[in-house]
Structures are given as structure tokens and as C-alpha cells.
N, C-alpha and C positions, 0 to 999 in steps of 0.2 A: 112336794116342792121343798128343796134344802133352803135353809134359812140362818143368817148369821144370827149369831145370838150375842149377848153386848159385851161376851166375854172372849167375840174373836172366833166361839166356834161353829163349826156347819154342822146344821141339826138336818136327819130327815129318817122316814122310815122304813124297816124292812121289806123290799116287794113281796117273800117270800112269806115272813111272819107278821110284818106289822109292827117290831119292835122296834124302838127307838136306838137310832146309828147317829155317831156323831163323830165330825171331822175335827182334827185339833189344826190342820193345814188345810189352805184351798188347794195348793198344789199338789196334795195327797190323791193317786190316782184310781185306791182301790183300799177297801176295807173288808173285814169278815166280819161277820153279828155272831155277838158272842150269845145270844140264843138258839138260833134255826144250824151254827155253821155255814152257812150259804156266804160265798166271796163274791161280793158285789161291785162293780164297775162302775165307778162313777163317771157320767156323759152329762156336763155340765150342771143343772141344775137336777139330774136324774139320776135315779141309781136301777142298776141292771144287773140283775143277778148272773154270773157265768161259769158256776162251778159251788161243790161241799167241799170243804176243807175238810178231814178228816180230825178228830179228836187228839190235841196233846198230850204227848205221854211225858211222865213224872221223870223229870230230868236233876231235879236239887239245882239246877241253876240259881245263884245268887239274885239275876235280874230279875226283873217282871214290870207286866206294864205299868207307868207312875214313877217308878224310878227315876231321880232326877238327878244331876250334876251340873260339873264346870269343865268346860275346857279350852282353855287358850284366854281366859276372859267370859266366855261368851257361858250364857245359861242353856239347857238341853233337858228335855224328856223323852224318857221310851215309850214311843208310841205302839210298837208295833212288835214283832217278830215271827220270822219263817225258820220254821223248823228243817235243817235239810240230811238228807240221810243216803250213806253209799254202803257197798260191800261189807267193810271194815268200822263202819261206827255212825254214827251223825256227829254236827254241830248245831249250834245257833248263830243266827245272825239278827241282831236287834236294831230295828229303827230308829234312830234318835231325831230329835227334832229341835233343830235350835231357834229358839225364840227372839224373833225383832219385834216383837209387837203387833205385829200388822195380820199375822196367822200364813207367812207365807217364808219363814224362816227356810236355813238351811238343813237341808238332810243330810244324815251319816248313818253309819253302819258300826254300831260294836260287835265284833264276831270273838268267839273264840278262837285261841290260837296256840296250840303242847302246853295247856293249861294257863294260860293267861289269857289275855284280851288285845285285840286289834281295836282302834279305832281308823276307818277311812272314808274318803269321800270319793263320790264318782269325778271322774272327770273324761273331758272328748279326748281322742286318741286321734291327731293331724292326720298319721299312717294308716295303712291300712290294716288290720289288724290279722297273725297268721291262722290260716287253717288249723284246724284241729289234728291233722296231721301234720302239720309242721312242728308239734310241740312236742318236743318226748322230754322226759325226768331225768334233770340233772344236762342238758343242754341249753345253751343259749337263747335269747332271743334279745333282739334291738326292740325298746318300745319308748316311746314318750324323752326319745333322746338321750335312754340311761340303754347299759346293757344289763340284765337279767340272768340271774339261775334260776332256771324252772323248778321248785320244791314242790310240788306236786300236781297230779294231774287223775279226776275221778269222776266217775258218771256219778252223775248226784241226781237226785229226783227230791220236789221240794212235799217232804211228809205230811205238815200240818202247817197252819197258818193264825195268826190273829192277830187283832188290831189296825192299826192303819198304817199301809205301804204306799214307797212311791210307783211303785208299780203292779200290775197284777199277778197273782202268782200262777206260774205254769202248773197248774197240779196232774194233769194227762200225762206228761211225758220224761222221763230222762233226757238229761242234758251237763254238757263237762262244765266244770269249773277247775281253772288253773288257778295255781298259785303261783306268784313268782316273788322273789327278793334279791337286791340290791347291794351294796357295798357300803352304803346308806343310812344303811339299819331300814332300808323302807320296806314295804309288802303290797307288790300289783298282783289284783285279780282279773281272768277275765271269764267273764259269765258269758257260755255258750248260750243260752233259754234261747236266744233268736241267733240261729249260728251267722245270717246273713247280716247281723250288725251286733256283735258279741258287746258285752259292757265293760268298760275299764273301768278300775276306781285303784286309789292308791291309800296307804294307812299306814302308823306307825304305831307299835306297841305302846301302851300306855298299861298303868296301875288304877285299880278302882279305888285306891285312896287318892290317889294323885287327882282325881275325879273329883273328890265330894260329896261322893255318892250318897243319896238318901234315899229311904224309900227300898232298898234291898229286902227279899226275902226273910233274911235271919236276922230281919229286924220286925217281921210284922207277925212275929208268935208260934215260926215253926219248931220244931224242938226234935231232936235225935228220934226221941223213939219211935216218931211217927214214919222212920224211914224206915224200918227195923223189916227186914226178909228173909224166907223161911229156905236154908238152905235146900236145896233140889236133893239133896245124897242122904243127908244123916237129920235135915231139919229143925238143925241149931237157927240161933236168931242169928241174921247178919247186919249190922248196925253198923255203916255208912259216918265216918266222920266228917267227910270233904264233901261240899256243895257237887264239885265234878266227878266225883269217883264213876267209871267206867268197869272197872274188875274189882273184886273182894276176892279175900282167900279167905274159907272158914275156919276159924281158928280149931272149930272140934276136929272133923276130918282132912284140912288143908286141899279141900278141892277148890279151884278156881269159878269164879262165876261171873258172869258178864249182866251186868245192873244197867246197864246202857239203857235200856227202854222202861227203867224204873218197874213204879207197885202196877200189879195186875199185868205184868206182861208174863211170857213163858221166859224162865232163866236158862238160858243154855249154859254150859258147867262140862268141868274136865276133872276125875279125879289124876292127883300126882304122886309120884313117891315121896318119902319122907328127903330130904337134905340138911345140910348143916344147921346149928342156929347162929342167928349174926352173933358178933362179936359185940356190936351195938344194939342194944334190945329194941325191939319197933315202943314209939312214945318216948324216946329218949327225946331229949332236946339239950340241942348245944349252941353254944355263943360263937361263933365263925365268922368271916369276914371271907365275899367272893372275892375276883380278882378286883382289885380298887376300889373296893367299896368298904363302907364303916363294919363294925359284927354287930351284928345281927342272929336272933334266937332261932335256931333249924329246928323241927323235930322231925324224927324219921317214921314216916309213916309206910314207907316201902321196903323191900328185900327182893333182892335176885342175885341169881347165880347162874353164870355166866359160864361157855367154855367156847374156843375158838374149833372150827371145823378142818383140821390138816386136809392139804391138797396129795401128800401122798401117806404110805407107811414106814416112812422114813421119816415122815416133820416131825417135831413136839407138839406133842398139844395143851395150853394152855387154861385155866380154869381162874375165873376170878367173880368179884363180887360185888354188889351195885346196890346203895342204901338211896332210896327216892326219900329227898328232904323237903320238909312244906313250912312256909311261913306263911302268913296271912297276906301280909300286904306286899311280899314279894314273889309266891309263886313257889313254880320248886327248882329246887336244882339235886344234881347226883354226887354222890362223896363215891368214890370208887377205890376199891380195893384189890389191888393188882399183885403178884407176885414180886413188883417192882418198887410198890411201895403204894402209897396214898396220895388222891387225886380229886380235887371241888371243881366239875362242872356243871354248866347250865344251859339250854337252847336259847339257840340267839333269833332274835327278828329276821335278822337281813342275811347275806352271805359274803364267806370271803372272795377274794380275785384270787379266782384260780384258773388262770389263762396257760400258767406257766403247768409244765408238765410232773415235776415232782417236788414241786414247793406252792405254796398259796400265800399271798398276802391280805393278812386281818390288821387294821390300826396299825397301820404305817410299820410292821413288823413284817417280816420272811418267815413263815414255819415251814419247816422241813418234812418232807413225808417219813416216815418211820415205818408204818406196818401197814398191809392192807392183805384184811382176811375176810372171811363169814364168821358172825357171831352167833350162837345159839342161848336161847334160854332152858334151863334145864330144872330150873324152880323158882317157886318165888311166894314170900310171905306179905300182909296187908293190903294195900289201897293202891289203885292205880286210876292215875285220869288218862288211860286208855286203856283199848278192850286187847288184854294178855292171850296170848293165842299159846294151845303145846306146842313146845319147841320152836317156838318162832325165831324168824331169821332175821338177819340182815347182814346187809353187806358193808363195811367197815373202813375207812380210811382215816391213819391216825399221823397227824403232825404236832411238831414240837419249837420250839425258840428256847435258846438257851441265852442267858448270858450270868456266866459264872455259875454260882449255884442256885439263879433264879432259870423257873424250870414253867414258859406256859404252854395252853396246848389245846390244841382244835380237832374235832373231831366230826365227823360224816358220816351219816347213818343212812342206809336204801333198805326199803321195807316196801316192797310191791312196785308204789307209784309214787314214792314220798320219798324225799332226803329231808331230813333234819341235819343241820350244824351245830355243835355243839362248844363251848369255849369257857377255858376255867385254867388253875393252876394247879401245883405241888404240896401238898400239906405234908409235914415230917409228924415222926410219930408223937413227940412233946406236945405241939400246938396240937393235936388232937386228942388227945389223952385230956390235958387242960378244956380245950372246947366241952368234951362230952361229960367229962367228972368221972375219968374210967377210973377203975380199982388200979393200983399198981398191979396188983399181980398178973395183969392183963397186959402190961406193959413187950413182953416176950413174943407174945403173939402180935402186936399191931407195930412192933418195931423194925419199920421197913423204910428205906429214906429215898422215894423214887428219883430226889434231884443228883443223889448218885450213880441213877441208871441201872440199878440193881442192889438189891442187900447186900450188906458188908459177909457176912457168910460166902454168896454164891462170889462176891467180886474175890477172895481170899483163894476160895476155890481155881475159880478159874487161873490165875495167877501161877499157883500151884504147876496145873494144870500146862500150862501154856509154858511154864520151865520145863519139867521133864520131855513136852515133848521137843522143844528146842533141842535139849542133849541128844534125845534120840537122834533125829535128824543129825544134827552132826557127825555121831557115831555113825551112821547109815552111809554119809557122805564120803568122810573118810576110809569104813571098810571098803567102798565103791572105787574108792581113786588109789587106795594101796594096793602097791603089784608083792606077792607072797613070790614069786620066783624071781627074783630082782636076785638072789644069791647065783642062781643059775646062769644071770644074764648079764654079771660079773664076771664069774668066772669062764664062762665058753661065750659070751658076747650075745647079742639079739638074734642074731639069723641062724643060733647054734639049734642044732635037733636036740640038745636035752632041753634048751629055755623053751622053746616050741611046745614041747612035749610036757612040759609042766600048764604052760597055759592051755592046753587045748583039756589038761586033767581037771583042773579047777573051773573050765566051764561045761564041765560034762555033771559027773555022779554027783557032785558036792562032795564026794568023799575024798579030795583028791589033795594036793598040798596046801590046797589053800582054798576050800569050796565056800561059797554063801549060799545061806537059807533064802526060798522062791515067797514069794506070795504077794498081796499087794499090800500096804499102809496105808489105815484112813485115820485121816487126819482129824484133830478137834474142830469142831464145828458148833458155836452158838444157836445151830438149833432152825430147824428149817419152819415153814407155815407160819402163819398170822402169830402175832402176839399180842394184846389188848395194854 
């Protein structure tokens, strides 16, 4: 028989082992015993075993249950968390439990979210909520009286479980979970587990210092080397600096390795060819400031390189380069390195309004579409909080806002069943140089000013470029419209048999009084296919 105890909480025992279960909520619908694994059902003063949770694997997540914070005012503990896992990686989703006193607080959810954190709460959806078929990636939906960009859409099955939930977990079966985002900045999910009444809940990005957080992980005595993994290829140590890291690159043979399922799983692993080295050394850290925001210390704990995939053998192909930055208490964002210059972006929560066909409005701004290609990765150095696949794709949609020589810019990324949005500005090559403490003599190679829409070099060139052929043309023009037998047709008039007989010479052999050279003119052209 469950029993309050004088601290609020519900005490009672394992049916399966006998061990002591205890509720921090009455309203908490379901628990795992953290001896036997058995997920038990609570049916009012009873508990009833309905399933094994399978065992947690070693994730580096920052949380854990006990962690405690603030939000909005209000006090909260992690009660709880379900582990869930699809094709392409897992996440967490953590239970929180806000305290009134009375042990019947409210429930939330901190999940992860492209390396930060969601906080949301469930709520009832008036409508009815759409099919699973009605929902594809990167289309609308009307919900809860907002309209919606679907960010993603994934069969998820929930892996491991523990602590106490408000509901019970499906462990039998696969089932989708959507994402969706807002104009907002907000983040709606709907949980298929019961397709016949899916779960709404809505969240907005939050910081774990903005929290309060106590009780974190890498606060109760874990330490680097206990993360430490034995490369699969060459069986260097692989040592994990980021709580979330998903991929390592080994620094001895630069193979890729997917750490998702942490110590004692099988590491799946790609070796790659050698590629450039950044320009920015991985462990650098720089003083930078996002768009509108204070500066703040980056370090680069990432590398990639980048080229865009031509639609024929005639486009350009482009090639560029992508430093993943991590601060602690903001997350990460990307310093991008283009042939056009330099570029600080970051994933956003929500999305923009993109109703309109080749423009989007973010923060009461217009950006303009500029390119839309496939991107490929073709290498990549350090840490990633996702799992890096060879040559992974996506599909690319790049806008801009100009005004004068401020330069910002939004970007769109489709990877399977996901879009990310991404949004940042224009770094010239001084503020960067200054940021990171580069050598002058490095100055030549990072001296690219993308708010001039290309390097002073290529813009000289074209220039160049774009005079001569102007003259050409001209020339071309004028030989076209000059008549060479105008003497003939002077002197014996237009309808003479010599003026006749001249023009019919000069459109025959070319050799004639006045013949032109055949072929065709192809003109300058900026260059077909995507450009990043």
C-alpha cells in the first residue's frame, strides 16, 4: 500500500523485487525501479508491473535525476527521464517537476534541442490534431491558432526509461514524434505513442544557466578521463570534451566515430582522407559577439569542409569551410568560411515566415533568397553534437538582408526528415583576426569581406572582365550593322548587279569583300549551381 510520507512523498514497494519505489508526485502515472528495471503502473494506491525498461546507456548528459532549478519564479526537480532513439541518433527528454507543496505540482519536459535545451509543457489541443500523413518536413500546419513549420518528423521508439513519469512509457513499439516551430521563437511537439489522441505540448528554448541549475553531472565528480574510447581503427584514446558530443574525429588516424551510445557500446566509424587544416586551430577561443548580442568567449571545437554539389557540368563548384563554436552557457554556433568572405551563425528555436515564394521574413526584416543547392561534407576535424555521417547531405536554402554594409543572413538546412534554420551575420576579416589573436601573417589568407558580396581580388577581376567584354560586343555589333559594299552601292545604286554581287560574296565563303568569322559567343557568366 503506497503511503505519504511527511515529506509529500509516495512511498511503496517493488511488485516485482520488493525494493523500495517512491513517488515525488501524486499525479505521477508511472515509475521504473531503479533495481529490477521493471516500469510500473501506478493504479491508485497500487503498483503494477507492465513492462523491463532496458538499461541506460552512457550519454555525458549534463542532467540527472536531483537536478534541480528555477524557472519563471517557480522551483523544479528532475524527476524522471525517457531515453528516445530513431534512425539517425537519440535524445533525452527529462521530467521536471515543479513544486507547490502539496506534491501535485506542475510537469515539464527539458529535452534537447541542436545542442541546447527545450523546456515545454503539455497542453490540450481544441482541434483535432492531423494524421501522420498529413505532416511532411518543411510544410505547414494550423495548430493551437498559430501556423507552424514542421522541423521534423521521425519514428522514434522510447529505448530506456527511469525515474518517475507522467505517463507510462510505450517500450513495445515505434511511434512518430513531430516537431514543429513557430515565428515565436516557440517549439510544438506531437507525440504519436497513442495515434488515436497524439500529445501536444509547446516549449521555448531556454539556457541551463538561466536555470540555476544545481545538482548537474559535472558537478558530482565526473572527470574527462573516465570518458576516454579506444578508437575502432588505430586504438588511440578518444577523450570526449563536451557533455553532448555525438561524433569524434581521432586525432591519430582522423577517422570519424559515432560515441552516441557511449562506454560499452560497438562504435561504428568511417575512416576519411586527409583535408586541409583550419586556419583556426581546434581549442582556439575567441571574444565574438552573435548578431545583437554582448562578446562572449567561442572556442572551436569543430571543423568541416564543405563543397556544394553542381546540377550540371557546366555550374561552378564551390568549396568552403565551417568551425563549430562552443561556449558553455550559450551553446554553439558556426563561424563560416566562404569564398565570399566570413560569416557567425547559429540554430534558431522557432522559424521564419516563409509564406512568400522567394523571400522569408525573420524579426520584422525581408531576406532575400540568394542560392539554393545540396551541400556535401567531405571532412571534418573534433567534436560534434551530432552523429557526422560520409559525405552527408543536405539540402540548402540561403537568404540575406542588406542594408548598406550591414550584411545578415538566414539559412535552411533539409537532412532526411529535419530542417534546421539557422541565423547570424557578416564578420570582416579585422574583427576576426582581433576575436581569435591570429598571427598577422595570416592576415592574406582570412582577408575576405563577404559584406562586399565577394573579395576585392575576384570583384577587380570581374570588372576587368565585364569591360572587355562590353568592347567586344560593340565591335561585334558594329561589324554586324557595317555594310563593306556601301562603295558599290554608291556608285551603281542598291538594285545594281555589282552591289548585289558583293553582298551575296560577303555572305557566302567569308573570303569575300567584306566576309565575317561564324561561330557562337558565350558570354560571362557568374557561375551556375549553388553557392554557400
Amino acid at each position: 500500500m503506497a503511503t505519504p510520507s511527511p515529506q509529500r512523498r509516495w512511498q511503496a514497494l517493488c511488485p516485482n523485487c520488493g525494493a523500495p519505489v517512491e513517488f515525488a508526485s501524486a499525479a505521477s502515472a508511472s515509475t521504473v525501479c531503479s533495481y529490477c528495471r521493471s516500469t510500473l503502473l501506478r493504479e491508485g494506491d497500487a503498483l503494477r508491473k507492465i513492462g523491463t525498461s532496458a538499461e541506460l546507456f552512457e550519454d555525458y548528459s549534463p542532467l540527472q535525476l536531483g537536478a534541480a532549478g528555477r524557472f519563471a519564479g517557480a522551483a523544479f526537480t528532475v524527476v524522471g527521464r525517457v531515453q528516445m532513439a530513431y534512425a539517425d541518433g537519440s535524445w533525452n527528454e527529462w521530467h521536471v517537476l515543479f513544486d507547490n507543496g502539496e506534491g501535485t505540482g506542475r510537469s515539464g519536459w527539458l529535452s534537447e534541442d541542436n545542442g541546447s535545451f527545450v523546456l515545454s509543457f503539455e497542453a490540450p489541443l481544441k482541434e483535432r490534431a492531423p494524421s501522420i500523413g498529413q505532416v511532411h518536413v518543411a510544410g505547414r500546419q494550423l495548430l493551437a491558432g498559430q501556423s507552424w513549420q514542421v522541423a521534423s518528423k521521425v519514428d522514434a521508439t522510447v529505448a530506456a526509461a527511469e525515474g518517475e513519469l507522467p505517463h507510462p512509457p510505450h517500450l513495445d513499439n515505434s511511434f512518430w514524434v513531430v516537431d514543429l516551430r513557430n515565428t515565436q521563437g516557440e517549439v510544438g511537439t506531437l507525440d504519436y505513442s497513442d495515434p488515436a489522441a497524439p500529445t501536444w505540448s509547446v516549449g521555448r528554448s531556454v539556457r541551463l544557466a538561466d536555470l540555476s541549475m544545481v545538482g548537474l553531472r559535472n558537478e558530482s565528480g565526473a572527470t574527462l578521463k573516465s570518458k576516454a574510447l579506444p578508437c575502432p581503427h588505430c586504438g588511440a584514446a578518444l577523450e570526449p570534451r563536451l557533455e553532448n558530443t555525438q561524433s569524434i574525429v581521432c586525432g591519430q588516424c582522423h577517422s570519424v566515430v559515432d560515441i552516441s551510445k557511449g562506454v560499452g557500446a560497438d562504435l561504428t566509424s568511417y575512416q576519411q582522407n586527409n583535408g586541409g587544416e583550419p586556419q583556426i586551430p581546434l581549442g582556439t577561443t575567441g571574444q565574438i559577439a552573435l548578431s545583437g548580442g554582448a562578446t562572449k568567449p567561442w572556442q572551436v571545437v569543430g571543423y568541416l569542409e564543405r563543397c556544394d554539389i553542381p546540377e550540371s557540368s557546366e555550374d561552378e563548384q564551390t568549396f568552403w569551410r565551417e568551425y563549430l563554436l562552443f561556449n558553455q552557457m550559450e551553446g554553439f554556433a558556426f563561424l563560416v568560411d566562404t569564398e565570399e568572405g566570413w560569416s557567425l551563425v547559429r540554430p534558431i528555436t522557432g522559424a521564419p515566415d516563409s509564406a512568400k515564394r522567394d523571400s522569408v521574413d525573420y524579426q520584422g526584416k525581408t531576406f532575400k533568397r540568394r542560392w539554393n543547392y545540396t551541400a556535401k561534407v567531405t571532412y571534418v576535424l573534433g567534436e560534434f553534437y551530432w552523429r557526422v555521417r560520409r559525405e552527408e547531405r543536405a539540402l540548402v536554402r540561403d537568404y540575406e538582408w542588406r542594408n548598406g554594409s550591414r550584411l545578415e543572413l538566414l539559412s535552411a538546412e533539409q537532412t532526411g526528415n529535419e530542417i534546421t534554420w539557422s541565423y547570424g551575420r557578416n564578420v570582416d576579416a579585422a574583427e576576426l583576426r582581433r576575436a581569435f589573436a591570429l598571427p598577422e601573417d595570416r592576415m592574406p589568407a582570412i582577408k575576405r569581406d563577404i559584406s562586399s558580396g565577394m573579395d576585392q581580388g575576384k570583384l577587380l577581376r570581374n570588372i576587368v572582365i565585364g569591360m572587355l567584354l562590353i568592347v567586344v560586343v560593340f565591335a561585334l555589333l558594329r561589324a554586324c550593322s557595317s555594310d563593306d559594299c556601301a562603295k558599290f552601292k554608291d556608285t551603281y545604286g542598291a538594285s545594281s548587279a555589282e552591289y548585289q554581287q558583293c553582298k551575296r560574296d560577303s555572305r557566302g565563303s567569308g573570303t569575300g569583300y567584306g566576309g565575317s568569322s561564324g561561330g557562337s559567343y558565350g558570354g560571362y557568366s557568374s557561375g551556375g549551381g549553388g553557392h554557400k
